[in-house]
N, C-alpha and C positions, 0 to 999 in steps of 0.2 A: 632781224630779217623779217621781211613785211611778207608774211603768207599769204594772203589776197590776191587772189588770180584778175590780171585785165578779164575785162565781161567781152571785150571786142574781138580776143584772140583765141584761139581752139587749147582748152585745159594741156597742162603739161601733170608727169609724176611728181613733179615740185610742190604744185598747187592742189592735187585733188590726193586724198586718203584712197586705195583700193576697199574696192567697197569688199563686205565679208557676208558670205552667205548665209542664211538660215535657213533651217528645213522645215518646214510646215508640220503641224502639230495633230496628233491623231486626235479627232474628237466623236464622241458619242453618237455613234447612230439617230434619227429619232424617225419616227412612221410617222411622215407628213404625205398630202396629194395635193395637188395642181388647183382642184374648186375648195377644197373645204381650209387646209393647212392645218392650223392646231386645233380644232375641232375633232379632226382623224387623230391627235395623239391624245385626246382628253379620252373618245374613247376607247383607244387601246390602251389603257391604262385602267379605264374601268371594269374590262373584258380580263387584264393578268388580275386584278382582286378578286374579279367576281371567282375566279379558274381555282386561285390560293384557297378562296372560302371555302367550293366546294371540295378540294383536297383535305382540308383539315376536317373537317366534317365525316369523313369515313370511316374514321375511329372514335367515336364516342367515348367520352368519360361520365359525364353527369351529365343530369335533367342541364341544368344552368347553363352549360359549358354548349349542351344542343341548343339550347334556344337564343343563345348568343351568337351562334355560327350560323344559324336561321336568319339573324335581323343582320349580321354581315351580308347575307349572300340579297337578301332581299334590298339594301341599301346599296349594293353595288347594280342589281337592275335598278332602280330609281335614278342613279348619275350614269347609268348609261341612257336611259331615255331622255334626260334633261339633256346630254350634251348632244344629242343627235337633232336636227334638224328636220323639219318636215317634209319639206323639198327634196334631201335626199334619199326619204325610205322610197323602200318598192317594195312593193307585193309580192309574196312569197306563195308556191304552191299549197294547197291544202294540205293539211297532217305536217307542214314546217312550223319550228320556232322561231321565233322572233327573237335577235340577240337585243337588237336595242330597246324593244319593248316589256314591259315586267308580265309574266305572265302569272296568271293565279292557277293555273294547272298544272304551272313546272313546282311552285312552290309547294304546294298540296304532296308532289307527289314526292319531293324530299322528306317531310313528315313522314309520310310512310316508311319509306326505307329507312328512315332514323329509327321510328320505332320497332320496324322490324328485326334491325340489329339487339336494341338492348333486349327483345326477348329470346331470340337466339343466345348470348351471350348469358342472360340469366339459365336458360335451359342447359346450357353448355358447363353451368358451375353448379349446379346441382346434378348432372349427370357425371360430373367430376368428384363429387362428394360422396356419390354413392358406390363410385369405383374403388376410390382410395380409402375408404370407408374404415376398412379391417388393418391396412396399411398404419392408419395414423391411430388405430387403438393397439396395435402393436407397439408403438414408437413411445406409448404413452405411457406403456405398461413397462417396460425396458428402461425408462428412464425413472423410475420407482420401485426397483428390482435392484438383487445386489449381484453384479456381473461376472462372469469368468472372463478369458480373452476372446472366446466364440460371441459370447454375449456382446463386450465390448464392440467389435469388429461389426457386428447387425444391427448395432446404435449408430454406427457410423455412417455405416450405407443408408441406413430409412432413415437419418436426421437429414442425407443428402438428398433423396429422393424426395422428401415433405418439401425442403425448400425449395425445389423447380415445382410442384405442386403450389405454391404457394406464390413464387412470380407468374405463374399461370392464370390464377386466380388474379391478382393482382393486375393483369394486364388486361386482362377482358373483361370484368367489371368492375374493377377498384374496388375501394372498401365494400364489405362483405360481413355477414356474418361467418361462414364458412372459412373466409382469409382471418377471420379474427380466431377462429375456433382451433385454427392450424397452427397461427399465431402462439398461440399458450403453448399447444405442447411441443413447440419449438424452442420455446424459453428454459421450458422445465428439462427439456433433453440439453441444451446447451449448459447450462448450469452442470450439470450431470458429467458431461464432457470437461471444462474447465475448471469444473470446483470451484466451492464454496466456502467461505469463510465459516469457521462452527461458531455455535453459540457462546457468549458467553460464561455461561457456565460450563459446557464443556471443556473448554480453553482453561478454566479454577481447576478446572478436575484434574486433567495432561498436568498443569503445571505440579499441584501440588504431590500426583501418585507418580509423575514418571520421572517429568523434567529436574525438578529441581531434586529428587535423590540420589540420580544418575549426575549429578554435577558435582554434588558433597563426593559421593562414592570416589569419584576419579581421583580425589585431591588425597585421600584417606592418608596415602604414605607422606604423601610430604605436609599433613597437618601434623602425623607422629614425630616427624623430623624437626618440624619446629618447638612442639610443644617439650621435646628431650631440651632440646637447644636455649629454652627460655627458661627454662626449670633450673639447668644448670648454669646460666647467668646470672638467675635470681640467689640461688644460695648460695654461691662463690663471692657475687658478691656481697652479703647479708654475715660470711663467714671469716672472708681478710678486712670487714669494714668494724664490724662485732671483737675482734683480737687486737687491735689496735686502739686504746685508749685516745690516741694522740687525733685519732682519724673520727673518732666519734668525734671530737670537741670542739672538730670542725663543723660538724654539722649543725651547731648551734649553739648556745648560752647552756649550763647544764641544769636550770630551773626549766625551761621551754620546752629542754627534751624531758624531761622528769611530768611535765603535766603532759604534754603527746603520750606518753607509753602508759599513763596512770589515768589519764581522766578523755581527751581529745580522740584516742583513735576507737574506745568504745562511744561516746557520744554522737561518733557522726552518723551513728545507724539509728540514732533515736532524735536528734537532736529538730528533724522536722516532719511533719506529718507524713501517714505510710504512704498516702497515694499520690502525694508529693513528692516524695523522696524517691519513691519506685520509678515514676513517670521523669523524673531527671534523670535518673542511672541509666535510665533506659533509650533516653533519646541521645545523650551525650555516648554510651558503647553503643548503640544503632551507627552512627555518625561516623565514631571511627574506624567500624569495619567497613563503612561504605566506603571512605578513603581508602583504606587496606585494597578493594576490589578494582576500583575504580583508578586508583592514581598505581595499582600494581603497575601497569606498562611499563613506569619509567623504574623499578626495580630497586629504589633506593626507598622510596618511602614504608612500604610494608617493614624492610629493616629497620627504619628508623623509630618506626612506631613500636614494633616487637622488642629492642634493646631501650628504649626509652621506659616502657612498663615494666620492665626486666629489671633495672637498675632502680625502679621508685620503689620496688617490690621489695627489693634485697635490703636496698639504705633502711625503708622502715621498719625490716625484719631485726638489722642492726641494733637500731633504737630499742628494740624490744627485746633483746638479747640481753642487749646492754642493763636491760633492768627487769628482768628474770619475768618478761612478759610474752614469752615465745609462746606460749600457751594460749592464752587469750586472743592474740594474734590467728592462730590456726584454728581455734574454733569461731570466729568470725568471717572469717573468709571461705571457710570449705563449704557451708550452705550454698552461697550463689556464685564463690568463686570456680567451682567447677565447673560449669555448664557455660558461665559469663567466659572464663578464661578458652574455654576452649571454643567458643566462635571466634574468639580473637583470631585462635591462632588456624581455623579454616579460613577467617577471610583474608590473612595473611599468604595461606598456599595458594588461595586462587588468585590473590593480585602477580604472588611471584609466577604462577603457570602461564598468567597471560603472557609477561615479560619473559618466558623461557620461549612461546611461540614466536614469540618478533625477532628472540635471538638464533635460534635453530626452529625454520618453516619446515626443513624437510621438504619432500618434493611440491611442495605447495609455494605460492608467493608470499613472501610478507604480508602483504598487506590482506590474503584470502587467510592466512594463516591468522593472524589477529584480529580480524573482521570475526571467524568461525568461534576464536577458544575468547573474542570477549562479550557475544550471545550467548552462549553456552554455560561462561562460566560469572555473567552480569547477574544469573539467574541467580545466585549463591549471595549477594548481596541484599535483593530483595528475602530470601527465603531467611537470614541473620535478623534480620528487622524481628520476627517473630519471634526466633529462640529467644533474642535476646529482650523481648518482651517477657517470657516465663523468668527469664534470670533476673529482670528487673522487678518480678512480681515476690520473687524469691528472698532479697536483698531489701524487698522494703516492709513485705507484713510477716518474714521468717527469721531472717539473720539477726531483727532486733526485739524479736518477740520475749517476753519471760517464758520461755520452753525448757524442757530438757533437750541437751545437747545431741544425745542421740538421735530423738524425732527432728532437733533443724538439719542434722547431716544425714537424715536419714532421707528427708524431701530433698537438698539437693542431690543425695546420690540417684534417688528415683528419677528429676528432671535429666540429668546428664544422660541415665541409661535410655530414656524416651530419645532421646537424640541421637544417640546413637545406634540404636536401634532401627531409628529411622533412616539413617545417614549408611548403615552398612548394610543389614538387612533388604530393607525396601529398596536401597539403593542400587545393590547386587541383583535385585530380579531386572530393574528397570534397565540396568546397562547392560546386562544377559541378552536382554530383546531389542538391543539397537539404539537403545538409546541415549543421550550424551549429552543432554541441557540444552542443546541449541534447539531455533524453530524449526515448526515444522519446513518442507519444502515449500508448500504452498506460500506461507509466509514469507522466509527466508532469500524464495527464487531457487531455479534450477542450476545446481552445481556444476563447475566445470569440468567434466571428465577428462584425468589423465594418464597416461601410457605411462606404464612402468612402476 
């Protein structure tokens, strides 16, 4: 179909599209006039700068910041004079300003009122210094003072009062001595209010007089429980392994067992230098109680560790049975074995107490419940690291000394009772007055309070 209208005949709807309207578009104003045109909007463009500078200009901050908004206001007379024409001024009555011309009497007398301002503004912050004067040696003195709630409460209000003193300051002359003077003991009162981190040696001190003996203290019973519990796996089985001939013979060739019980099991307390041998014993039982604390949660390990030494205890108690060497056996091991044996068996309760929290929270959440008792009771792994430094100091220049027997059982009885002394004694004041191995709050964060 041939769309093409004949040109000789009057259009039909066949041939022509309906045309479709559009609405005319809003556009921007501009200050134009009839003689000049954009001349008129050059300078009314330099007349809204000039208007902007002198607004900005009323509020003073700095020297710089004034004499910048000077060469604005003065640059904006100079394009106004260039864009004006000479043909169109006229003569203005006497005592008028000239908009398109620059005047040097208008400029002049902006300098004045600039400078009048920043003295005003200085006099206004030292007559603000001298007010608030006793105010902010109040504030000063309070926040280097030890508080009641009254106290508390008048630190709060003059820490708020110095602050709007201080965006005062701050607003009408900017930096200042005085803004800096307020400055400090706003810092020193805020500190004051949100706390501080102690010293590190403070934090030595907490840890070693409070925390960590209130952490031993809590486990106390179920360190007894385990150490009855290992005692008697150890001689049961030392006792049905020892009666059985058949059952010894399993444990070895009977030459092999014959030099272990006669020559091997005293040799290994001499057989390497003291401070070598101390410092192995020591890091290898450091090691295992930190598993015992550490891998506590899952509730199988600290068992497995405790009947694992239980049953090597017993077997080579057997062997020595078996060859009339029980004696030598217990005078070797009671120097460092008492002190050594018994952190085993604290960092055993506290792995098992973490894993008792994860299984009964009590009105706590699992996870606030095991987050609390394994801060609390982590501390008890570091604080083993030491004992079982004196047990390994014990084990290497005691247990294989040529002494009389009395004096090596007599230094291990002395180190066990230091521990324990520490661990119930000291530990008993510290958990009397609140406290329970974990961090402080400060540390730790703000606990969730709950009902019931």
């Amino acid at each position: 179909m041939n769309a093409c209208r004949n040109p000789a005949v009057p259009p039909s709807r066949r041939t022509i599209r309906p045309p479709t309207a559009s609405l005319p578009r809003l556009r921007p104003r501009r200050a134009t006039s009839m003689p000049q045109g954009s001349m008129t909007k050059a300078i009314t463009k330099a007349r809204t700068l000039r208007m902007r500078c002198v607004a900005s200009v009323s509020r003073p901050s700095s020297p710089s910041q004034i004499i910048s908004q000077i060469m604005k206001i003065s640059t904006a007379n100079e394009t106004t004079m260039s864009m004006s024409a000479p043909r169109t001024r006229k003569k203005k009555p006497t005592g008028c300003t000239s908009i398109a011309t620059a005047s040097p009497e208008r400029t002049s007398s902006v300098l004045a009122v600039l400078t009048d301002i920043g003295t005003v503004n200085q006099v206004d912050a030292d007559a603000l210094t001298d007010a608030r004067r006793a105010e902010w040696a109040r504030l000063d003195e309070l926040s280097r003072a030890r508080l009641d709630g009254e106290g508390v409460d008048e630190l709060i209000a003059r820490y708020r009062a110095a602050s709007a003193d201080l965006a005062e300051l701050k607003t009408s002359v900017g930096e200042s001595p005085q803004g800096a003077y307020v400055s400090t003991i706003l810092a020193a009162a805020r500190l004051r209010l949100t706390g501080a981190s102690d010293s590190v040696l403070t934090q030595v001190r907490r840890f070693f007089v409070r925390q960590l003996p209130a952490a031993l203290y809590r486990v106390r019973w179920e360190t007894l429980v385990i150490a009855i519990a290992f005692l008697a796996v150890a001689v049961g089985v030392a006792f049905w392994v020892s009666r059985d001939p058949a059952l010894v013979a399993t444990l070895g060739p009977p030459g092999l067992l014959e030099q272990y019980a006669e020559e091997d099991f005293v040799s290994y307390y001499t057989e390497n230098p003291a401070a070598e041998f101390a410092g192995m014993v020591w890091t290898n039982n450091a090691w295992i109680a930190m598993q015992c604390v550490l891998f506590g949660v899952t509730g199988i390990w600290p068992l497995y560790v405790l009947v694992q030494n239980a049953m090597g205890i017993g077997i080579a108690g057997a062997v020595m049975a078996a060859h009339d060497r029980v004696d030598v056996m217990i005078l070797y091991l009671l120097p460092h074995g008492l002190l050594e044996l018994t952190c085993i068996f604290v960092a055993a309760a506290a792995g098992l107490r973490i894993f008792w929290a994860w299984v009964a929270p009590g009105h706590r959440t699992r996870g606030a419940a095991l987050a609390e008792e394994g801060r609390a009771l982590g501390t008890v792994a570091i604080g083993l690291v030491f004992a079982l430094l004196l047990a390994g100091l014990v084990e290497g220049f005691v247990t294989g000394w040529s002494l009389p027997w009395p004096i090596k059982i007599g230094i291990g009885v002395a180190a066990l009772a230091v521990f324990l002394v520490y661990m119930l004694l000291l530990g008993r004041r510290a958990y009397r007055e609140g406290e329970t191995g974990d961090l402080t709050e400060y540390e730790a964060g703000t606990p969730r309070l709950v009902a019931g």
